[in-house]
N, C-alpha and C positions, 0 to 999 in steps of 0.2 A: 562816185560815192558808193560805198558799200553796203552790204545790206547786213542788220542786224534782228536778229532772232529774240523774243522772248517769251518764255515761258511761264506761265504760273498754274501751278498743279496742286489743284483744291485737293479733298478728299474722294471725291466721285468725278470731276471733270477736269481736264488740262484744255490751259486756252493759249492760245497762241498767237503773236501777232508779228509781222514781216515789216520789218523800218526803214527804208532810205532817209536815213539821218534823221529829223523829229518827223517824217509825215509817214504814217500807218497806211503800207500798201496793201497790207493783204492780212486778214484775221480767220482761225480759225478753231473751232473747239472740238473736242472729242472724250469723250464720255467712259468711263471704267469699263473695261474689256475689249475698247478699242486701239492698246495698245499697237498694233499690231499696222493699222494704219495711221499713227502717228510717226511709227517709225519710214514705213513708205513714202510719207509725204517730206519728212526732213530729206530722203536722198532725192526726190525729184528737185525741192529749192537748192540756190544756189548762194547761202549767206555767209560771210566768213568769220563774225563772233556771237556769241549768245550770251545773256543770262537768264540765270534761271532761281524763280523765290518756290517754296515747297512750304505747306503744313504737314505732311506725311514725315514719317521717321527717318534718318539714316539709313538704315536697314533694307527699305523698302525696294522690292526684286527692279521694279520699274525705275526708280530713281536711279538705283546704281546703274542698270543699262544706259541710259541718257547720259550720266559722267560718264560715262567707261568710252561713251563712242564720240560723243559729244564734246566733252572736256569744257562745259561751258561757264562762263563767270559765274558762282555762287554767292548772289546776295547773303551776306550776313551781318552780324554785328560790327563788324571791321569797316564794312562799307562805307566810303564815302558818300554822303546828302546833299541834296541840294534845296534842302532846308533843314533848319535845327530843330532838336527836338526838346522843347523844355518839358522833362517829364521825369520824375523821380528814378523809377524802373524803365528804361527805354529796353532794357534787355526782354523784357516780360510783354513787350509790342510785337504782333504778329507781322512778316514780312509783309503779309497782304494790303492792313491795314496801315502800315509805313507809306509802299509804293502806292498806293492812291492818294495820299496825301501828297506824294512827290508828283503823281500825277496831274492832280488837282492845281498845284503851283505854277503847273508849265503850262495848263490849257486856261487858267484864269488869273492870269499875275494882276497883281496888285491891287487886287479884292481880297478882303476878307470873305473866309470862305466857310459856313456849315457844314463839313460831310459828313454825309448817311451812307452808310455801305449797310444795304437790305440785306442779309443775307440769312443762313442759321440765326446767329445773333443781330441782331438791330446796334451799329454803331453811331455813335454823333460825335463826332470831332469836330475844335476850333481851330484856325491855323488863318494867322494873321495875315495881311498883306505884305510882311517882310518874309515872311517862307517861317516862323515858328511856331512850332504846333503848341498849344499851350495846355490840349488836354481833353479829354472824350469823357464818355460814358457807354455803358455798355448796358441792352435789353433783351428779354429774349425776340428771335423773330417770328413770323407768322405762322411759320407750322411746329415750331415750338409751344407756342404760346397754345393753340388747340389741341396739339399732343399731350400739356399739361393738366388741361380741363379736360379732358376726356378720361385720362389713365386716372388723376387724383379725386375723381367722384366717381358714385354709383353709377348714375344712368346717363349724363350728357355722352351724347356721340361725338364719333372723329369724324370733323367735318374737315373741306377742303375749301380751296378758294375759288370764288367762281365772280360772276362778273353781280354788283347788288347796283347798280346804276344810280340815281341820286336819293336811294334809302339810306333815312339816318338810323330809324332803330328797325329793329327785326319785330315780326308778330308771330312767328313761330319759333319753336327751342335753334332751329338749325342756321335761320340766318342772323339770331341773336347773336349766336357763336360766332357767325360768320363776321357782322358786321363789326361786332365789340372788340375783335382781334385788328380789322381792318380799320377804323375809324381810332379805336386806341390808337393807333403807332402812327396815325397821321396829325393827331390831337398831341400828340408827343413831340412831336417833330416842331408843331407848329408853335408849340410852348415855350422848346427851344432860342426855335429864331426868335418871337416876340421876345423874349429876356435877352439876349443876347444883341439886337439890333439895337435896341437903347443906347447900348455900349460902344457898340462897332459899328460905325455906318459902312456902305459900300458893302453889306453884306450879303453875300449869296447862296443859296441851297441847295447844292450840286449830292445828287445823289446816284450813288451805283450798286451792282449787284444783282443776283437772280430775279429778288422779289420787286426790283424799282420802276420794271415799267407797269405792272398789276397797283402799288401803290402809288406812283404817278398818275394813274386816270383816273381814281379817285380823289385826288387833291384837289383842293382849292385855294391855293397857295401856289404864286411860280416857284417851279421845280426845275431845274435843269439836270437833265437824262444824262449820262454819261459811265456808257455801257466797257468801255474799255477802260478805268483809269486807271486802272492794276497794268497793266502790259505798257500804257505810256510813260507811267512812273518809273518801271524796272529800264525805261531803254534813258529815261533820264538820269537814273542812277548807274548806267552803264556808263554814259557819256560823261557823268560828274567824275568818275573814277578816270578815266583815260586821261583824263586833263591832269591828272595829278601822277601821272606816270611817265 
């Protein structure tokens, strides 16, 4: 069996994960400026197709070296799913936020599924147990959301994230901030599911992204972690495609 490569290359970090067919042998990430051994580590593996999802431009010097050497399947609009997407604009849906949903499918069939992808923005996606996504919503995320409050008043500070352990409100300016950002978006989340389980039983709250395991240990609600769905989704949307070729 062969190994397959994929890539997904945020704005600041490229992560990458190593396939023998659906089981993730090897994952790794590397950070803006580390171009340099990302390219070292592609020639020491030994895989024989990739693809690859991008929010960065066309343009962009590191993209074009990856296709130029690499030649690798470029997720895009054309792509074959292996779920549908019921949604007005699907053109206007980030790669990212596509392949975690195609993710999400293959590691928890036949559940209805909530996904949160923590990231910059706070996403919440539905996506049935037949594989159709029916449709999101979009928040800012956690260091937005204190970037906000601090640049658009006078005096509150730029706070950062740090561990508030079972505090619900702050007593000083700085873990008010802290907590009101963190407790928001898990109060968000959790508003969600209650509205939506009504509707959907079998329904599960699989969450990924930078910000998910700091929001995870805060919950009180089951969460299900799921640090890779981006890179399982693209090797899924790999294998959707070959089948139809």
């Amino acid at each position: 069996m062969s190994l397959t490569l994929a890539i997904d290359i945020g704005n600041t970090r490229v992560k990458c994960g190593l396939f023998l067919g659906k089981n993730l042998e090897e994952f790794r990430v590397f950070e803006r400026g580390e171009e340099g051994l990302f390219f070292n580590w592609i020639t020491e593996i030994k895989y024989e197709k990739s693809i690859l999802a991008t929010v960065r431009k066309n343009t962009d010097p590191f993209l074009l070296k990856i296709q130029s050497l690499m030649q690798p399947v470029r997720f895009d609009g054309l792509s074959k799913l292996p779920i549908h997407l019921s949604y007005q604009t699907p053109e206007t849906l980030g790669q990212d936020r596509i392949a975690a949903l195609c993710g999400a499918y293959f590691l928890h069939p036949e559940n209805n599924i909530l996904l949160v992808n923590a990231g910059s923005c706070v996403t919440i996606d539905l996506l049935e147990a037949n594989g159709t996504f029916l449709g999101g919503n979009i928040a800012p995320g956690m260091k937005m959301r204190w970037k906000a409050m601090h640049e658009f008043t006078g005096r509150l500070p730029l706070v950062e994230f740090a561990e508030v352990g079972d505090q619900v409100l702050g007593n000083d300016t700085t873990s008010a901030l802290r907590l009101g950002v963190i407790k928001g978006i898990l109060h968000e989340i959790r508003g969600y599911f209650t509205e939506l389980h009504s509707k959907y039983s079998f329904l599960k709250c699989v969450m990924t992204g930078g910000d998910a395991p700091q929001l995870i240990r805060h919950s009180k609600m089951e969460i299900i972690e799921e640090p890779y769905l981006v890179l399982h989704g693209l090797n899924q949307i790999l294998i959707a495609n070959e089948k139809t070729t």
